[in-house]
Gaussian input, Z-matrix of N, CA and C with variables (Angstrom, degrees):
# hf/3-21g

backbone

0 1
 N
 C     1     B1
 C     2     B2     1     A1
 N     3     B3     2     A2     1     D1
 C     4     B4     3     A3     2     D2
 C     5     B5     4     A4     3     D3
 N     6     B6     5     A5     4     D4
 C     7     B7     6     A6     5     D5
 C     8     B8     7     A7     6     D6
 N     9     B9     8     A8     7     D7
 C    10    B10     9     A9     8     D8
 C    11    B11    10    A10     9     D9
 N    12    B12    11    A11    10    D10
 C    13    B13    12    A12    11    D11
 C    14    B14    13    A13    12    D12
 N    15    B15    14    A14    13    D13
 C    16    B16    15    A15    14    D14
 C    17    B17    16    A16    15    D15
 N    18    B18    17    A17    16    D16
 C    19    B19    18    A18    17    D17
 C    20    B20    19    A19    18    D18
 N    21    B21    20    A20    19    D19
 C    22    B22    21    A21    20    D20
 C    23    B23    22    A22    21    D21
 N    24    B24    23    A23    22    D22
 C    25    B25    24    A24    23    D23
 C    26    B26    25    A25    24    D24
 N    27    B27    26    A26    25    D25
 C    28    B28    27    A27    26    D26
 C    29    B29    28    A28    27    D27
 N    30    B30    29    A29    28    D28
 C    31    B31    30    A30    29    D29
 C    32    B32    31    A31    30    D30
 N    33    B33    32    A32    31    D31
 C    34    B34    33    A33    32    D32
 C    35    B35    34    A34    33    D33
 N    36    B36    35    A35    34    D34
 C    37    B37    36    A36    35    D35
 C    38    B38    37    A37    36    D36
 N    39    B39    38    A38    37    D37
 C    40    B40    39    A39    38    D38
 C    41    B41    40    A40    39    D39
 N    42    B42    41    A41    40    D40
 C    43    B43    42    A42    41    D41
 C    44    B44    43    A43    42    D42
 N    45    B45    44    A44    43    D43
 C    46    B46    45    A45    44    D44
 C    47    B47    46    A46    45    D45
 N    48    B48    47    A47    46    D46
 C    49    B49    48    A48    47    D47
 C    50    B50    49    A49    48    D48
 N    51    B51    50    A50    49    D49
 C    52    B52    51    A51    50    D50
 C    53    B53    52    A52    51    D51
 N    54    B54    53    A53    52    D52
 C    55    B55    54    A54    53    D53
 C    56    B56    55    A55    54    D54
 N    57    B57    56    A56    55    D55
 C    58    B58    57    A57    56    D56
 C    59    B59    58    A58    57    D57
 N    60    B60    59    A59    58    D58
 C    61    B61    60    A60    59    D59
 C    62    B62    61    A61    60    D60
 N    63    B63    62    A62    61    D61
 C    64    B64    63    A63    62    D62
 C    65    B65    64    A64    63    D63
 N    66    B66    65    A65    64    D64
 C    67    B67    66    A66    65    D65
 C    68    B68    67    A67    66    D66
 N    69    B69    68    A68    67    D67
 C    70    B70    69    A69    68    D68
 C    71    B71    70    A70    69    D69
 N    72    B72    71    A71    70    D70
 C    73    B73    72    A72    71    D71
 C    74    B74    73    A73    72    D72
 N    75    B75    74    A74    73    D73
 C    76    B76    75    A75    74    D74
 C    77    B77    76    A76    75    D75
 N    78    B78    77    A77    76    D76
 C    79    B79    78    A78    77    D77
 C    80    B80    79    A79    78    D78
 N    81    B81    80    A80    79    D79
 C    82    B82    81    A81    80    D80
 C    83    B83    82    A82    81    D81
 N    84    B84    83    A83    82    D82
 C    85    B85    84    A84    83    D83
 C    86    B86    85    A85    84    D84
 N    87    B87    86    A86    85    D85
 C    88    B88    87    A87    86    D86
 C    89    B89    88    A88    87    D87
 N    90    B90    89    A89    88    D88
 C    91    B91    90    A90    89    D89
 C    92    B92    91    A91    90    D90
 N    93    B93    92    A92    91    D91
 C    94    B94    93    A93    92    D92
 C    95    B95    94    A94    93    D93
 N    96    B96    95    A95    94    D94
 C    97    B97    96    A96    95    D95
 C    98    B98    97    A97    96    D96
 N    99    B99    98    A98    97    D97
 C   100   B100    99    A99    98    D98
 C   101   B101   100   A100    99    D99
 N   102   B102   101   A101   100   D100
 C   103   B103   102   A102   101   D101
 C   104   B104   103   A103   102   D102
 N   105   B105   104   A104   103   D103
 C   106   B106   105   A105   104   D104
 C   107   B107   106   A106   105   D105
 N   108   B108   107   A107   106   D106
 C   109   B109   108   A108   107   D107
 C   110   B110   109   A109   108   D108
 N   111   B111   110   A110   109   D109
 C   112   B112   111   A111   110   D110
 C   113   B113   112   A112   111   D111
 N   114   B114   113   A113   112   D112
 C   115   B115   114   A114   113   D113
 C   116   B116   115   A115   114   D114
 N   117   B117   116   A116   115   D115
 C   118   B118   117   A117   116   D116
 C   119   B119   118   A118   117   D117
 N   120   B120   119   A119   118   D118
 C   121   B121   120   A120   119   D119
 C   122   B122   121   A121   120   D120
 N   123   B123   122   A122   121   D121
 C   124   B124   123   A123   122   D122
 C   125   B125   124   A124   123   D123
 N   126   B126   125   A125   124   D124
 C   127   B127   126   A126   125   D125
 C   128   B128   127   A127   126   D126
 N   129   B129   128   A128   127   D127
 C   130   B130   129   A129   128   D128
 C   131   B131   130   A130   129   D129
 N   132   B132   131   A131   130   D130
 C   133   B133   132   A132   131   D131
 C   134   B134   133   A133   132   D132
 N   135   B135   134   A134   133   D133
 C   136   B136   135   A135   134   D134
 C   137   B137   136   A136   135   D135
 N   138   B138   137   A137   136   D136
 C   139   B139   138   A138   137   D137
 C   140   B140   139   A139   138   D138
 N   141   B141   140   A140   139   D139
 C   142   B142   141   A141   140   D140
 C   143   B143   142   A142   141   D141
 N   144   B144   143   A143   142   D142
 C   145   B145   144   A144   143   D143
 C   146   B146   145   A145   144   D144
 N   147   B147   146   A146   145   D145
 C   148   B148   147   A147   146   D146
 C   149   B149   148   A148   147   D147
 N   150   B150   149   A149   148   D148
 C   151   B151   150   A150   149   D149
 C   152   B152   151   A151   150   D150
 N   153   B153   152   A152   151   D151
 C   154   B154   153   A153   152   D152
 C   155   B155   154   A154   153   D153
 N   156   B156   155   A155   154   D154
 C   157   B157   156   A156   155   D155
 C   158   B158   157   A157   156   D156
 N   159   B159   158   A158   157   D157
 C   160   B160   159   A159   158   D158
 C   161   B161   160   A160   159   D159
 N   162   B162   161   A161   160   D160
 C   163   B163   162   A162   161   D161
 C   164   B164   163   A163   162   D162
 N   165   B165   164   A164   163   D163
 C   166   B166   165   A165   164   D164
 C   167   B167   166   A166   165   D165
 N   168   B168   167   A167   166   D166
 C   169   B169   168   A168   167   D167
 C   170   B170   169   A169   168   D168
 N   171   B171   170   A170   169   D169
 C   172   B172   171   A171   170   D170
 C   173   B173   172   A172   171   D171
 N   174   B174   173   A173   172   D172
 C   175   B175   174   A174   173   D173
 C   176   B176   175   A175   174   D174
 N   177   B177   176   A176   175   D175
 C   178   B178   177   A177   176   D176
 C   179   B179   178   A178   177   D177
 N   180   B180   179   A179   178   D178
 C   181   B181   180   A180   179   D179
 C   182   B182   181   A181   180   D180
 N   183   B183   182   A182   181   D181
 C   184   B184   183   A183   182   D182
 C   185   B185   184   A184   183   D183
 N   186   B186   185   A185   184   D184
 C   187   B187   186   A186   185   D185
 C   188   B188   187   A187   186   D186
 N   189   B189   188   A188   187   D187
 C   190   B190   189   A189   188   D188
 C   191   B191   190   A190   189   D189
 N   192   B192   191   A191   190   D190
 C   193   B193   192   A192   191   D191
 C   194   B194   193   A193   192   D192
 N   195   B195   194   A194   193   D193
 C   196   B196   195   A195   194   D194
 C   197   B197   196   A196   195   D195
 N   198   B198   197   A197   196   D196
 C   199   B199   198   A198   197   D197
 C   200   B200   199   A199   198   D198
 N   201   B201   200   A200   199   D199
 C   202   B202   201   A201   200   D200
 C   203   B203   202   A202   201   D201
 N   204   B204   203   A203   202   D202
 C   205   B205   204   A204   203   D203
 C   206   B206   205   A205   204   D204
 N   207   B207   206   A206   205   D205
 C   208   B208   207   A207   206   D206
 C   209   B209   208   A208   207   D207
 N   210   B210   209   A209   208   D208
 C   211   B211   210   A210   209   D209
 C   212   B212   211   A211   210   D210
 N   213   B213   212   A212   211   D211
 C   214   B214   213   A213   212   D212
 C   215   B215   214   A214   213   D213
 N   216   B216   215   A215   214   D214
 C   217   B217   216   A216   215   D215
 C   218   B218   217   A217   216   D216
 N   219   B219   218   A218   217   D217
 C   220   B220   219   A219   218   D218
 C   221   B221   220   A220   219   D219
 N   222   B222   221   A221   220   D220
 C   223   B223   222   A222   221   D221
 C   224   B224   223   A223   222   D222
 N   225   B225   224   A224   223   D223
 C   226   B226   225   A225   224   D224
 C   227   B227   226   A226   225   D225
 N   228   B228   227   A227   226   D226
 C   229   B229   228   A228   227   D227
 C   230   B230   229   A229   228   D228
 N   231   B231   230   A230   229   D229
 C   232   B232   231   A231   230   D230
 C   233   B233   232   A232   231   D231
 N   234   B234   233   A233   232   D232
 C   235   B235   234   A234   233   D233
 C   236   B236   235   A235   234   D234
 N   237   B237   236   A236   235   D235
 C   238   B238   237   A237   236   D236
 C   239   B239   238   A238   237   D237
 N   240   B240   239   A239   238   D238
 C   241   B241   240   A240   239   D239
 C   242   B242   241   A241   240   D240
 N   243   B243   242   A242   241   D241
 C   244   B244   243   A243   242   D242
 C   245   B245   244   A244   243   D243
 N   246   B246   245   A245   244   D244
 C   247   B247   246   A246   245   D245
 C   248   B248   247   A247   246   D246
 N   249   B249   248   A248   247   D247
 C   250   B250   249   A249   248   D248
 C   251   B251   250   A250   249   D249
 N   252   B252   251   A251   250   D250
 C   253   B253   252   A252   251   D251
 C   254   B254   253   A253   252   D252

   B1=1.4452
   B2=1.5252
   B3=1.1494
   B4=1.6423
   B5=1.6967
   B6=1.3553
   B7=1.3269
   B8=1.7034
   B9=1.3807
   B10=1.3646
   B11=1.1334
   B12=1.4565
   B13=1.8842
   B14=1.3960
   B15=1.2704
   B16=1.5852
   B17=2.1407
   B18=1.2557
   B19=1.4399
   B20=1.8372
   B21=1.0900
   B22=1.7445
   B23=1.9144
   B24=1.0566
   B25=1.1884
   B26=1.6621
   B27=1.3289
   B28=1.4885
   B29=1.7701
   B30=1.4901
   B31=1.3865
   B32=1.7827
   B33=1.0697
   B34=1.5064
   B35=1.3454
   B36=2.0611
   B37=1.4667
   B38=1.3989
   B39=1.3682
   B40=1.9003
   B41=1.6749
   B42=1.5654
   B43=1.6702
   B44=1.1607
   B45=1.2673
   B46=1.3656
   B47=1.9218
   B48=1.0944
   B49=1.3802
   B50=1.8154
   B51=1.3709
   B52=1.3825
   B53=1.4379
   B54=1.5626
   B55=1.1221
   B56=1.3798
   B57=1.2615
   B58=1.5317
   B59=1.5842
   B60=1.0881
   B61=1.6704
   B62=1.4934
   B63=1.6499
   B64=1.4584
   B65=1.2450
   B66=1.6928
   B67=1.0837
   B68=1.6166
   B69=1.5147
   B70=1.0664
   B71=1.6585
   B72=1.2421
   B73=1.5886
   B74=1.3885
   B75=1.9267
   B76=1.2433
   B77=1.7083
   B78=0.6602
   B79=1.6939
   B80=1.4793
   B81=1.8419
   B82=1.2217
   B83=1.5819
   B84=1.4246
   B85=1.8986
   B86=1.3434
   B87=0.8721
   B88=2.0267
   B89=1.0698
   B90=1.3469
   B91=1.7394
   B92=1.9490
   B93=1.5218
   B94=1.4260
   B95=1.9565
   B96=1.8649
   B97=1.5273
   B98=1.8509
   B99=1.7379
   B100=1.5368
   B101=1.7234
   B102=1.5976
   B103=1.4022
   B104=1.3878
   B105=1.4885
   B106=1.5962
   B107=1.8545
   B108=1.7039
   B109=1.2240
   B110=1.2179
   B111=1.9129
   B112=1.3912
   B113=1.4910
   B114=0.9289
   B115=1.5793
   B116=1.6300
   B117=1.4902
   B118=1.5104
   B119=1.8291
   B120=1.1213
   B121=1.2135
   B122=1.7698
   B123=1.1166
   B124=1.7024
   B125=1.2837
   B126=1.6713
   B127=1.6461
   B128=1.5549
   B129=1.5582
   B130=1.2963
   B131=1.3498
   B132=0.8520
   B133=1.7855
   B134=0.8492
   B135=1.2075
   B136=1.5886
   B137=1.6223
   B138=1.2086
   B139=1.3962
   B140=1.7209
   B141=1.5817
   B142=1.0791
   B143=1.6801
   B144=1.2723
   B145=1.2410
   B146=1.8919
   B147=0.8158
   B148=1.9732
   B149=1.4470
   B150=1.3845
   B151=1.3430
   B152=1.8009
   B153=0.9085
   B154=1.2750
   B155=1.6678
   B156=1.6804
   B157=1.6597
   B158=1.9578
   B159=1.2954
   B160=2.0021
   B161=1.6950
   B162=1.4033
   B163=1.4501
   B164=1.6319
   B165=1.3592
   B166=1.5373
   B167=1.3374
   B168=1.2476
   B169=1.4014
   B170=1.4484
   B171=1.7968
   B172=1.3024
   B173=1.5953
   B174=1.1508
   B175=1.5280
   B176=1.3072
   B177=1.6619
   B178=1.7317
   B179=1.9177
   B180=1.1683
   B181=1.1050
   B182=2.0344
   B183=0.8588
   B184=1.6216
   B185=1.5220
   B186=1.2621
   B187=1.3623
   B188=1.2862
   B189=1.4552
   B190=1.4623
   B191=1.1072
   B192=1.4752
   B193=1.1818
   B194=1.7700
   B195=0.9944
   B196=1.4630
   B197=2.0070
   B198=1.1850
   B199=1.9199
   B200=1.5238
   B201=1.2783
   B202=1.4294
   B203=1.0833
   B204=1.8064
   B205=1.4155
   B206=1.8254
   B207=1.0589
   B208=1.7624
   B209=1.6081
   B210=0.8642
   B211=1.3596
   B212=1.1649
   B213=1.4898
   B214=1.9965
   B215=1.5521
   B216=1.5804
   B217=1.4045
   B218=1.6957
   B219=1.4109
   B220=1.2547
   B221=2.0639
   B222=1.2988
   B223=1.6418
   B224=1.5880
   B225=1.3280
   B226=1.4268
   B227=1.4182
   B228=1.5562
   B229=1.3549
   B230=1.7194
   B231=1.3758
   B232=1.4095
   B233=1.2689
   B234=1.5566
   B235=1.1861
   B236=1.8830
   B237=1.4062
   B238=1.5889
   B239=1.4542
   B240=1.6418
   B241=1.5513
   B242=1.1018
   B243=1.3761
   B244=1.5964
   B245=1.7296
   B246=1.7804
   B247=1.5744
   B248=2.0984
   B249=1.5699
   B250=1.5729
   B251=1.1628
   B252=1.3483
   B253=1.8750
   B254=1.4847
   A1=108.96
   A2=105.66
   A3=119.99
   A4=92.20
   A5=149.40
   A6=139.67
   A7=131.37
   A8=108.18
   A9=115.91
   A10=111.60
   A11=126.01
   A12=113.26
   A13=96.75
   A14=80.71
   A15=119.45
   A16=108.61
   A17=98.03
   A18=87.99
   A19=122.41
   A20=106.33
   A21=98.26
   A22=84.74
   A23=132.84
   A24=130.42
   A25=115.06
   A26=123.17
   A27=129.36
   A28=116.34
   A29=97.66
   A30=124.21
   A31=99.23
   A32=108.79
   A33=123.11
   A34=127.17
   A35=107.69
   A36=104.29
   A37=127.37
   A38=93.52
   A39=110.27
   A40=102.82
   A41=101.38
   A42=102.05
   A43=129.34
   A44=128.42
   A45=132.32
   A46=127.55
   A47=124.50
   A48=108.12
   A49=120.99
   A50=117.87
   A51=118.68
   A52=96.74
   A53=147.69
   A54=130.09
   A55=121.68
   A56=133.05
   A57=146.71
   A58=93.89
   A59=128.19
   A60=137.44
   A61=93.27
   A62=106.14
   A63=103.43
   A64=128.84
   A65=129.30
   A66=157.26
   A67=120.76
   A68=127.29
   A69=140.04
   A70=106.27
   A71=129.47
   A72=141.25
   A73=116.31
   A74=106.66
   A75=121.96
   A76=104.96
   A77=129.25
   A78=133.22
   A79=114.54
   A80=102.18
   A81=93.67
   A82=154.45
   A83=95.26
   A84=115.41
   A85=105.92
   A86=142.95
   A87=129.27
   A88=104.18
   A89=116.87
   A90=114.72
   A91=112.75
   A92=111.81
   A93=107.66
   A94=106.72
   A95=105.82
   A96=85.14
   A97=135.21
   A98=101.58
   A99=113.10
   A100=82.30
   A101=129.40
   A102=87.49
   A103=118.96
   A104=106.67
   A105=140.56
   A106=77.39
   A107=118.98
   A108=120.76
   A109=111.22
   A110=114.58
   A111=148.42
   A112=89.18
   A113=148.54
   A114=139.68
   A115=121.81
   A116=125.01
   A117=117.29
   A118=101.97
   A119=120.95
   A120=124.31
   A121=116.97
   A122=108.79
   A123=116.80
   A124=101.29
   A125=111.51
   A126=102.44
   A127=124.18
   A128=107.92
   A129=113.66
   A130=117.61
   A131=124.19
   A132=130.42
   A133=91.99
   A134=132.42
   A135=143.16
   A136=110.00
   A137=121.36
   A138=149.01
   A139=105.73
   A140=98.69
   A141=141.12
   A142=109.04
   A143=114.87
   A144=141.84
   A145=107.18
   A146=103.21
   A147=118.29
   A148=88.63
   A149=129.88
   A150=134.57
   A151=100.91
   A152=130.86
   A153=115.89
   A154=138.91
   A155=84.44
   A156=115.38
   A157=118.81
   A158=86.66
   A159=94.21
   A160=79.46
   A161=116.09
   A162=99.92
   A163=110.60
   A164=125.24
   A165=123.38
   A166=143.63
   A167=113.28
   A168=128.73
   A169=110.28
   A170=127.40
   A171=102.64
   A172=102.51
   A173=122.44
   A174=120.35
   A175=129.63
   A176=86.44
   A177=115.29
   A178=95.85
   A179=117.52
   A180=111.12
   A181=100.84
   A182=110.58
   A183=119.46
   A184=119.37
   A185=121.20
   A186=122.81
   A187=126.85
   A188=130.96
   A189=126.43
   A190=143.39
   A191=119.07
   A192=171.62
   A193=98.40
   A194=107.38
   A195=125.41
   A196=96.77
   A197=82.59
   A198=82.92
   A199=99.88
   A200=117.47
   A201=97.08
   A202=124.00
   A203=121.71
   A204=125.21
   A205=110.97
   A206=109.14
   A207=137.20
   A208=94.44
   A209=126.76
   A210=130.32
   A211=119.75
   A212=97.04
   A213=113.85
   A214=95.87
   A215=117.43
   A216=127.22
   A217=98.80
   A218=123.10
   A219=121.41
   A220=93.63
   A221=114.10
   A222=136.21
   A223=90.33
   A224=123.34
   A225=120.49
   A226=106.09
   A227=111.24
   A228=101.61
   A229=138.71
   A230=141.72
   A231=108.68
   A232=90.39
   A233=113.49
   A234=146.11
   A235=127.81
   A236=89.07
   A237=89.19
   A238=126.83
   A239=103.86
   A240=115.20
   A241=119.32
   A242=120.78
   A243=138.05
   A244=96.49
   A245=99.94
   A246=88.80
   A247=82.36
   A248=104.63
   A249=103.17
   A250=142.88
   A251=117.12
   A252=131.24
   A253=82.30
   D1=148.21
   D2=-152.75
   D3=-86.99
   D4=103.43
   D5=142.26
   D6=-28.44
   D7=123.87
   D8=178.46
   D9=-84.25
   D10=115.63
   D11=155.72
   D12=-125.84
   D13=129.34
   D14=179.92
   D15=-95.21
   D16=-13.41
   D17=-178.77
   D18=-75.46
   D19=126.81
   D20=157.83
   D21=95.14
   D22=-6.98
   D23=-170.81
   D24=-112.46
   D25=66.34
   D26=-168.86
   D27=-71.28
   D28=-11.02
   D29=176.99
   D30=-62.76
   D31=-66.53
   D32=179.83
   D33=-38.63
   D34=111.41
   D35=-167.97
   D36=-26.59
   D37=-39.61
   D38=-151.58
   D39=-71.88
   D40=-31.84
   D41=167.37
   D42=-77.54
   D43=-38.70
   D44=149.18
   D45=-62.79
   D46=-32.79
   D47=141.25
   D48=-45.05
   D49=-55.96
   D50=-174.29
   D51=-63.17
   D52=-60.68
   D53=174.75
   D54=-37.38
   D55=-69.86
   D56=149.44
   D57=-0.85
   D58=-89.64
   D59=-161.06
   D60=-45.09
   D61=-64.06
   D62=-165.22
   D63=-57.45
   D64=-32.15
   D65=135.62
   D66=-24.06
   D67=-43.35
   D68=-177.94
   D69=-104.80
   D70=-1.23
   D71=167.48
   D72=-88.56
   D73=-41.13
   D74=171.13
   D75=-68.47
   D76=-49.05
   D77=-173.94
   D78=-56.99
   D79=-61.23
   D80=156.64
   D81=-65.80
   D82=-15.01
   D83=149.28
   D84=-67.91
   D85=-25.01
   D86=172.79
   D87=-77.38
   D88=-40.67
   D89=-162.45
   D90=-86.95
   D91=-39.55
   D92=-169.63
   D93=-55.01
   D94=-39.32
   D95=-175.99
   D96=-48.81
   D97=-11.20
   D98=-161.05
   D99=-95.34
   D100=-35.22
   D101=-177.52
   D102=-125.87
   D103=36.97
   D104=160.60
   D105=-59.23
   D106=-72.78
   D107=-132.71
   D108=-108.32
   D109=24.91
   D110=172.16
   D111=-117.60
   D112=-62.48
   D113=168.08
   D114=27.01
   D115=83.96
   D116=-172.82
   D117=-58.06
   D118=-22.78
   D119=-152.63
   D120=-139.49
   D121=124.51
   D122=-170.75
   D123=-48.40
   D124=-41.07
   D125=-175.44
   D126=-62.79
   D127=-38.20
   D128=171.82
   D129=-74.74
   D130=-5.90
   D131=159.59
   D132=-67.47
   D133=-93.48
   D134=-171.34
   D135=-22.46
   D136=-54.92
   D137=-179.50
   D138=-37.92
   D139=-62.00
   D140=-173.69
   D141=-58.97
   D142=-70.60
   D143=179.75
   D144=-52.74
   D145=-19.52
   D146=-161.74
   D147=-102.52
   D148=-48.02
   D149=-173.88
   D150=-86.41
   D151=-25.74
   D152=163.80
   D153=-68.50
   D154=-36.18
   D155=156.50
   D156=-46.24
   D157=-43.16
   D158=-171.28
   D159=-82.97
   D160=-58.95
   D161=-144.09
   D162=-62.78
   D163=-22.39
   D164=135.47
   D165=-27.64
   D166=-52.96
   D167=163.97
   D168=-62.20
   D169=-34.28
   D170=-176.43
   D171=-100.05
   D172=0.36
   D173=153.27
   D174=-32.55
   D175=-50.14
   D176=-159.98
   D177=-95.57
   D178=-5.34
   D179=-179.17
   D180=-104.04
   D181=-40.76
   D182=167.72
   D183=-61.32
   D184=-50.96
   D185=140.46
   D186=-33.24
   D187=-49.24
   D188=141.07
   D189=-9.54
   D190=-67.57
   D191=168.30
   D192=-43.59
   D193=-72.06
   D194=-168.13
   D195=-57.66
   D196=-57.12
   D197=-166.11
   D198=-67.74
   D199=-13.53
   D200=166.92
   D201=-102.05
   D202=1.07
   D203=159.90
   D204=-99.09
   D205=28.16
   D206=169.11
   D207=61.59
   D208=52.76
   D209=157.91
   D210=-136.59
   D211=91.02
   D212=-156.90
   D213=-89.40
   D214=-13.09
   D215=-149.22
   D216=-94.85
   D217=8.54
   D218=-149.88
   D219=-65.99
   D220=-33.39
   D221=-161.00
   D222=-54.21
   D223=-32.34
   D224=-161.28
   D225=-99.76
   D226=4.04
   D227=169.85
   D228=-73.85
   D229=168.93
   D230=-161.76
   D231=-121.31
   D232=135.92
   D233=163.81
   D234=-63.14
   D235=1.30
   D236=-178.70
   D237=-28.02
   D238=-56.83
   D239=-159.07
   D240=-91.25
   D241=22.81
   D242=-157.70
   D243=-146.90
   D244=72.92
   D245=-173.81
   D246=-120.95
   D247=124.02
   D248=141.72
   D249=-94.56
   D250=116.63
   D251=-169.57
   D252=-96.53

């Protein structure tokens, strides 16, 4: 079986999909607190608030990921094109 290294190789689908996710997880962590606290409804706060919770956790799990494929630097990447209105 053929070995994957993913390090040092930013070229590589599998790293740029994982940026993509991480990039679009980070965005959506900036944006849910404004309509956590726009929320017509306690439930969708709640709703809201529960999904901000995971989408943290897989931040922190992709961030993981990265420092062990030596790209600890992923935090400094820019989020421009990953905006939710």
């Amino acid at each position: 079986m053929k070995s994957f290294n993913l390090k040092s190789n930013q070229n590589n689908p599998y790293f740029a999909e994982l940026k993509a996710i991480y990039l679009s997880e980070r965005a959506l962590s900036a944006s849910l607190p404004q309509k956590i606290k726009n929320a017509p409804t306690d439930e969708l706060a709640l709703a809201l608030t529960n999904h901000l919770q995971f989408t943290i956790q897989h931040l922190k799990r992709l961030e993981d990921i990265f420092i062990n494929i030596g790209e600890a630097r992923i935090s400094n990447y820019n989020s421009v094109d990953f905006q939710f209105d």
